[in-house]
Biopython code that builds the backbone (N, CA, C, O; Angstrom):
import numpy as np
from Bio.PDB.StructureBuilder import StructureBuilder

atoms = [
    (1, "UNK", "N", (28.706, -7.862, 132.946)),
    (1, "UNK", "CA", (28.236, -6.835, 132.052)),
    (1, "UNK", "C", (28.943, -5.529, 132.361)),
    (1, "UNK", "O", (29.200, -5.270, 133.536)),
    (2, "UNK", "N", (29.284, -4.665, 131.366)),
    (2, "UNK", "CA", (29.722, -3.566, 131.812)),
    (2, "UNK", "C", (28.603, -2.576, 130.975)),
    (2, "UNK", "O", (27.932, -3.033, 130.049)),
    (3, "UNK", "N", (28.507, -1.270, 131.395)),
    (3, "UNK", "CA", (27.437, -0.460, 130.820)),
    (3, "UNK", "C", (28.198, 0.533, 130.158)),
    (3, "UNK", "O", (28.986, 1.304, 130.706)),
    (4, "UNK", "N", (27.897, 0.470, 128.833)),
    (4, "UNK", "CA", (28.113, 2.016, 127.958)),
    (4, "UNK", "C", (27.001, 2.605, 127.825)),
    (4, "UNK", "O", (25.856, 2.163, 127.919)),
    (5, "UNK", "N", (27.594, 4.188, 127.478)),
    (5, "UNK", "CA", (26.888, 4.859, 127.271)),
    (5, "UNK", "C", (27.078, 4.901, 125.793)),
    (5, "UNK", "O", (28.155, 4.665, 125.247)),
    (6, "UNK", "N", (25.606, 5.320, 124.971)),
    (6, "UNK", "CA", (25.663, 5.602, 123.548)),
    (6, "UNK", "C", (24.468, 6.227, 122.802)),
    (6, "UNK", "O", (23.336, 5.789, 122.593)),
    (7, "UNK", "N", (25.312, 7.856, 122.326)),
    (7, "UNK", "CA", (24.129, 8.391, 121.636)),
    (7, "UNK", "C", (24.263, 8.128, 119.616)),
    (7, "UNK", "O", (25.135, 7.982, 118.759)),
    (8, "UNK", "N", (22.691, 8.211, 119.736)),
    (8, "UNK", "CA", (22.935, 7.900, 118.296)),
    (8, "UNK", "C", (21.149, 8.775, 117.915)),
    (8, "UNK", "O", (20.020, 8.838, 118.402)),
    (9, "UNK", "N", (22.200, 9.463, 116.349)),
    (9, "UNK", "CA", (20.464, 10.010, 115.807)),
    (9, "UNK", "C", (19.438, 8.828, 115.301)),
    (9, "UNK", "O", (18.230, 8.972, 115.109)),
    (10, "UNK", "N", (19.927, 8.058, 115.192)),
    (10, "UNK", "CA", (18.780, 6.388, 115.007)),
    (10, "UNK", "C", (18.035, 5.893, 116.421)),
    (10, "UNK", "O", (18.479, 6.061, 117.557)),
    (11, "UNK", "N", (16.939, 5.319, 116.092)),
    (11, "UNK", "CA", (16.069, 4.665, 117.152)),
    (11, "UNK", "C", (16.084, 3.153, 117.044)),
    (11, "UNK", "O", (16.431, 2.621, 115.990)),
    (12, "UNK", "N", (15.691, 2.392, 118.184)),
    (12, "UNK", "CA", (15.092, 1.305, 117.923)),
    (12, "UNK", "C", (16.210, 0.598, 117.608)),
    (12, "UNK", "O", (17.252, 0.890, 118.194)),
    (13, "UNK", "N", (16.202, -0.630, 116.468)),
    (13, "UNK", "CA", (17.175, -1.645, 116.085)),
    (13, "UNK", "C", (18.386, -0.983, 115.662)),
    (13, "UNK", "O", (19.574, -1.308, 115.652)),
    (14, "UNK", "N", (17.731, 0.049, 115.313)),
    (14, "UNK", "CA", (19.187, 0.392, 114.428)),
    (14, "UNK", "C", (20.174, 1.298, 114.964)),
    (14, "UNK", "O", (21.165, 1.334, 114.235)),
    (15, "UNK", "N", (20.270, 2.173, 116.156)),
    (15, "UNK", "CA", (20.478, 2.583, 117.333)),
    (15, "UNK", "C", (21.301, 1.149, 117.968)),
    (15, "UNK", "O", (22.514, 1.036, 117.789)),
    (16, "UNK", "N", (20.739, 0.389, 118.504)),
    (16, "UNK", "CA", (21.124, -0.802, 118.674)),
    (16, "UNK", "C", (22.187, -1.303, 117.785)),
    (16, "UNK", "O", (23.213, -1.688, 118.346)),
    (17, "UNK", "N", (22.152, -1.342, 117.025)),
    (17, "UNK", "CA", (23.043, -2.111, 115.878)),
    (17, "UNK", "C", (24.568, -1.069, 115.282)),
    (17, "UNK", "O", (25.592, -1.178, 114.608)),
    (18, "UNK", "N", (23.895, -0.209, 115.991)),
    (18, "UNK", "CA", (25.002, 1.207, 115.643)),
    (18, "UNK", "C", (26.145, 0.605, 116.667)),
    (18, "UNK", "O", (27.220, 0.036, 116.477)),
    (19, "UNK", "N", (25.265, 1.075, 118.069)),
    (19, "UNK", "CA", (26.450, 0.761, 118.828)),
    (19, "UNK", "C", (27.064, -0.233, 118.976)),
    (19, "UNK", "O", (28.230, -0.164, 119.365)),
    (20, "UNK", "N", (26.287, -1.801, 118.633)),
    (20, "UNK", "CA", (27.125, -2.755, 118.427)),
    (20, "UNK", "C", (28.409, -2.867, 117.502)),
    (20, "UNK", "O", (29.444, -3.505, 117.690)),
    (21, "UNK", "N", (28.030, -2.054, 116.447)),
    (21, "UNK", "CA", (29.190, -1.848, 115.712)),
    (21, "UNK", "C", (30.258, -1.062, 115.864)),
    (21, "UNK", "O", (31.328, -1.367, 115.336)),
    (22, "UNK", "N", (30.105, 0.077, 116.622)),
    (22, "UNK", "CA", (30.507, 0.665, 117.308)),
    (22, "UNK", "C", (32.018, 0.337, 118.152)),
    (22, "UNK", "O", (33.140, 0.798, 117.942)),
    (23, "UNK", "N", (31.620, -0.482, 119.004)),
    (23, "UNK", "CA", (32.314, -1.393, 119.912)),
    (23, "UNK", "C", (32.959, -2.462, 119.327)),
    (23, "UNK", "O", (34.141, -2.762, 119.500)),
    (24, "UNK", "N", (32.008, -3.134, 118.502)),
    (24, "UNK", "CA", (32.953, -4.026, 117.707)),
    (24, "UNK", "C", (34.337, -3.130, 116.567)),
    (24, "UNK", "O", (35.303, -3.666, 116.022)),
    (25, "UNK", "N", (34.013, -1.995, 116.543)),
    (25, "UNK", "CA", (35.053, -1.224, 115.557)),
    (25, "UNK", "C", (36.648, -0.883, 116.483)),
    (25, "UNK", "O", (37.829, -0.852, 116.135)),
    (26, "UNK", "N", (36.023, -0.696, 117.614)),
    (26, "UNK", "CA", (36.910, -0.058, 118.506)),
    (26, "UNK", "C", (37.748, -1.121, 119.454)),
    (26, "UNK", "O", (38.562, -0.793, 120.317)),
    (27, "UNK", "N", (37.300, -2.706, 119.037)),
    (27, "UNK", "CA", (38.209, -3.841, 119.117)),
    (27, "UNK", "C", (37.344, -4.668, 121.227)),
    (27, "UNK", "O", (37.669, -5.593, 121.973)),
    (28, "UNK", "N", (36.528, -3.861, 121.243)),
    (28, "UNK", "CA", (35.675, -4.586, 122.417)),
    (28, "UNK", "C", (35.207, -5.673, 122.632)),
    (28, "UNK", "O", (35.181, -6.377, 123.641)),
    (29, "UNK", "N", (34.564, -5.876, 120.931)),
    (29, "UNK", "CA", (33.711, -6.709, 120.942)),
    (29, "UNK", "C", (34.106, -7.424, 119.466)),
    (29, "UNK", "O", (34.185, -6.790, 118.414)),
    (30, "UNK", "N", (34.348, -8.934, 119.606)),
    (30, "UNK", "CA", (34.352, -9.580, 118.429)),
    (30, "UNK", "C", (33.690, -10.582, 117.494)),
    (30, "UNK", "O", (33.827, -11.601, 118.171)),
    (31, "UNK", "N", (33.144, -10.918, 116.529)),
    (31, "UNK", "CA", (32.260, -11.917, 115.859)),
    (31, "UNK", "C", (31.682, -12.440, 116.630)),
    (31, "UNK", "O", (32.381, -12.227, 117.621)),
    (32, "UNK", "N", (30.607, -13.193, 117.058)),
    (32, "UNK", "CA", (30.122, -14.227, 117.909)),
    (32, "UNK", "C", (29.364, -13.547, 119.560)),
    (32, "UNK", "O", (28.435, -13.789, 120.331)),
    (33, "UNK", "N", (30.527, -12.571, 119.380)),
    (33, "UNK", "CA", (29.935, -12.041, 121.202)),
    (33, "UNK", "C", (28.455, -11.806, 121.282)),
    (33, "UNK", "O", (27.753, -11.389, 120.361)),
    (34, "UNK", "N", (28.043, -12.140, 122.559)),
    (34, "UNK", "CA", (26.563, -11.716, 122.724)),
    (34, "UNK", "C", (26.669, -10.568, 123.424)),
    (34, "UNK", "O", (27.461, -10.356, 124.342)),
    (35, "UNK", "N", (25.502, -9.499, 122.787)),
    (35, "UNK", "CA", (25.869, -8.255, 123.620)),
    (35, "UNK", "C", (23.925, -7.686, 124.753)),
    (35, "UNK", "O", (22.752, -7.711, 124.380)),
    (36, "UNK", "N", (24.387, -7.392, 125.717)),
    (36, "UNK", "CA", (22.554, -7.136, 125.912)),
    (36, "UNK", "C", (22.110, -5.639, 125.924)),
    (36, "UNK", "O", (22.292, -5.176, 127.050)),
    (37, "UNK", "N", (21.665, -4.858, 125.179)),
    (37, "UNK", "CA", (21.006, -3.717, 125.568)),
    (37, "UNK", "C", (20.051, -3.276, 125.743)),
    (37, "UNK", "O", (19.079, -3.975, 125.458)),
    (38, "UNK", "N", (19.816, -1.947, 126.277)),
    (38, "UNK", "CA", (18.825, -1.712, 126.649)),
    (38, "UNK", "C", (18.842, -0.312, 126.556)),
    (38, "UNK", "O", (19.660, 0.495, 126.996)),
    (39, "UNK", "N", (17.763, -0.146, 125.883)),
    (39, "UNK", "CA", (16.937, 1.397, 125.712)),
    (39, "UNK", "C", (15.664, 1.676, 125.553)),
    (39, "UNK", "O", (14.765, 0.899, 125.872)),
    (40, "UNK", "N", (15.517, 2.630, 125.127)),
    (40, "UNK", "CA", (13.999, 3.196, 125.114)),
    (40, "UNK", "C", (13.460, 3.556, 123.846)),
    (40, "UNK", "O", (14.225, 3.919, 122.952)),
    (41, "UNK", "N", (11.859, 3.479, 123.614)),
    (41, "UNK", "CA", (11.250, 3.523, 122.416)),
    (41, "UNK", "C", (11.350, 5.504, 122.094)),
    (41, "UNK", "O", (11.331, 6.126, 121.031)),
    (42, "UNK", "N", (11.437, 5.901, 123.283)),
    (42, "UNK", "CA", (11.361, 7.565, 123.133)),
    (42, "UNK", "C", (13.066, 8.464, 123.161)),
    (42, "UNK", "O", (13.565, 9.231, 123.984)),
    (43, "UNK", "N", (13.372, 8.116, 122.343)),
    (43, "UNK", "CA", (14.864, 8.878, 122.260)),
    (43, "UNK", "C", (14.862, 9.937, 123.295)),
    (43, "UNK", "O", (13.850, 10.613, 123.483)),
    (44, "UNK", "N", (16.132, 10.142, 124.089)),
    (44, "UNK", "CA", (16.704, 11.224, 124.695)),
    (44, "UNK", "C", (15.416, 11.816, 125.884)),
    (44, "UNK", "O", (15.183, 12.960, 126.272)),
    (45, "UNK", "N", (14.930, 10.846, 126.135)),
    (45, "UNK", "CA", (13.516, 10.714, 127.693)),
    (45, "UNK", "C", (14.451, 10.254, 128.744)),
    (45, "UNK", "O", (14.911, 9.199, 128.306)),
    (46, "UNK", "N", (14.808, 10.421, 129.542)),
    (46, "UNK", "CA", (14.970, 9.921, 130.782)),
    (46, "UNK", "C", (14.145, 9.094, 131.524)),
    (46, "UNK", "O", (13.129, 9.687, 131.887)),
    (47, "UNK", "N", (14.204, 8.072, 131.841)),
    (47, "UNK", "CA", (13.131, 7.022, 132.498)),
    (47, "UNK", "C", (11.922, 6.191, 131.165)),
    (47, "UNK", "O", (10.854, 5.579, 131.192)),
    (48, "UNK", "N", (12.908, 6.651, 130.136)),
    (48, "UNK", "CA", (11.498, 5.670, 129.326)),
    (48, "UNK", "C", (12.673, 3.993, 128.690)),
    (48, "UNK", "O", (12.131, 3.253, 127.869)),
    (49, "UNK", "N", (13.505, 3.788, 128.963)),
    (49, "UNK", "CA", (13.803, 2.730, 128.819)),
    (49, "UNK", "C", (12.948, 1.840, 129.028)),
    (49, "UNK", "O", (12.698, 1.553, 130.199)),
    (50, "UNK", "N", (12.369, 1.263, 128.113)),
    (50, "UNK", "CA", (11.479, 0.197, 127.728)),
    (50, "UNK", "C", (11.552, -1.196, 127.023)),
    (50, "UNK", "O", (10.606, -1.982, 126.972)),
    (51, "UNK", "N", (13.006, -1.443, 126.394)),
    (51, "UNK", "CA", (13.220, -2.375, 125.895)),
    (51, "UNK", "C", (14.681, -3.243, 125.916)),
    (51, "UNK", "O", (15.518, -2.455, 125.477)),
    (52, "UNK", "N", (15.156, -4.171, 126.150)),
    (52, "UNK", "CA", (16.079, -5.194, 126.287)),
    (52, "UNK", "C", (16.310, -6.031, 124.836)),
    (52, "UNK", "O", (15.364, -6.614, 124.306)),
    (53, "UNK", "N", (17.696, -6.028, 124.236)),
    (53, "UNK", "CA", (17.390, -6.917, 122.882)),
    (53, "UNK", "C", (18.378, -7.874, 123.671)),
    (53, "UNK", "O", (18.507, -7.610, 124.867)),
    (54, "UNK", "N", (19.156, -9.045, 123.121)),
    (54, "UNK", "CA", (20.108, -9.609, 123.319)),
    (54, "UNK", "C", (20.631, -9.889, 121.596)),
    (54, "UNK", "O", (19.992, -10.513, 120.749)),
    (55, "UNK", "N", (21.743, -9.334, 121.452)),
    (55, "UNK", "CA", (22.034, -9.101, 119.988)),
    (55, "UNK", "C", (23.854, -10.606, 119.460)),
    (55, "UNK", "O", (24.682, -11.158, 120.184)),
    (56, "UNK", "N", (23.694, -10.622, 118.434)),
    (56, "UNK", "CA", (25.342, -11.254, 118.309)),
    (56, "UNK", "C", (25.901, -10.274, 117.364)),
    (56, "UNK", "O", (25.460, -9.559, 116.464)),
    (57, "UNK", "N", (27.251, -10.557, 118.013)),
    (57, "UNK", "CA", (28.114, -9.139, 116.904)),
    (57, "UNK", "C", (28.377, -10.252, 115.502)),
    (57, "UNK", "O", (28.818, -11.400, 115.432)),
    (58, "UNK", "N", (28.109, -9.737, 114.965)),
    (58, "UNK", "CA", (28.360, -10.427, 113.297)),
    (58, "UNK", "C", (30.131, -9.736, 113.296)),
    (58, "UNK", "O", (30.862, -9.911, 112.321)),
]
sb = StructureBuilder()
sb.init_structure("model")
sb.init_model(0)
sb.init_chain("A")
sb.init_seg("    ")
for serial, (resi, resn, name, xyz) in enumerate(atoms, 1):
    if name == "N":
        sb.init_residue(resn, " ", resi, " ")
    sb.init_atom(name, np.array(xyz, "f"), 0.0, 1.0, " ", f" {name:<3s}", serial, name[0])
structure = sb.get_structure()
């Protein structure tokens, strides 16, 4: 695993789905890859990371 960092004005899935695309734009990540992240339900909190998805890059 390697860890990025990524801000985004979206929460939740779609925050998530940003940066997957994100990465997949910038040639990281391609069709099929499984990606795992992890953030928090409270945007821009320090220590509230609360959630893990495991996503596939379409």
């Amino acid at each position: 695993m390697t860890p990025v960092f990524f801000d985004s004005q979206n929460d939740g899935v779609a925050a998530a789905h940003d940066a997957v695309n994100l990465l997949r734009d910038k040639g990281y990540l391609v069709s099929g890859d499984l990606v795992v992240v992890t953030q928090g339900d409270v945007m821009s909190t320090i220590g509230s990371t609360n959630t893990t998805r495991i996503l596939t890059v379409e």
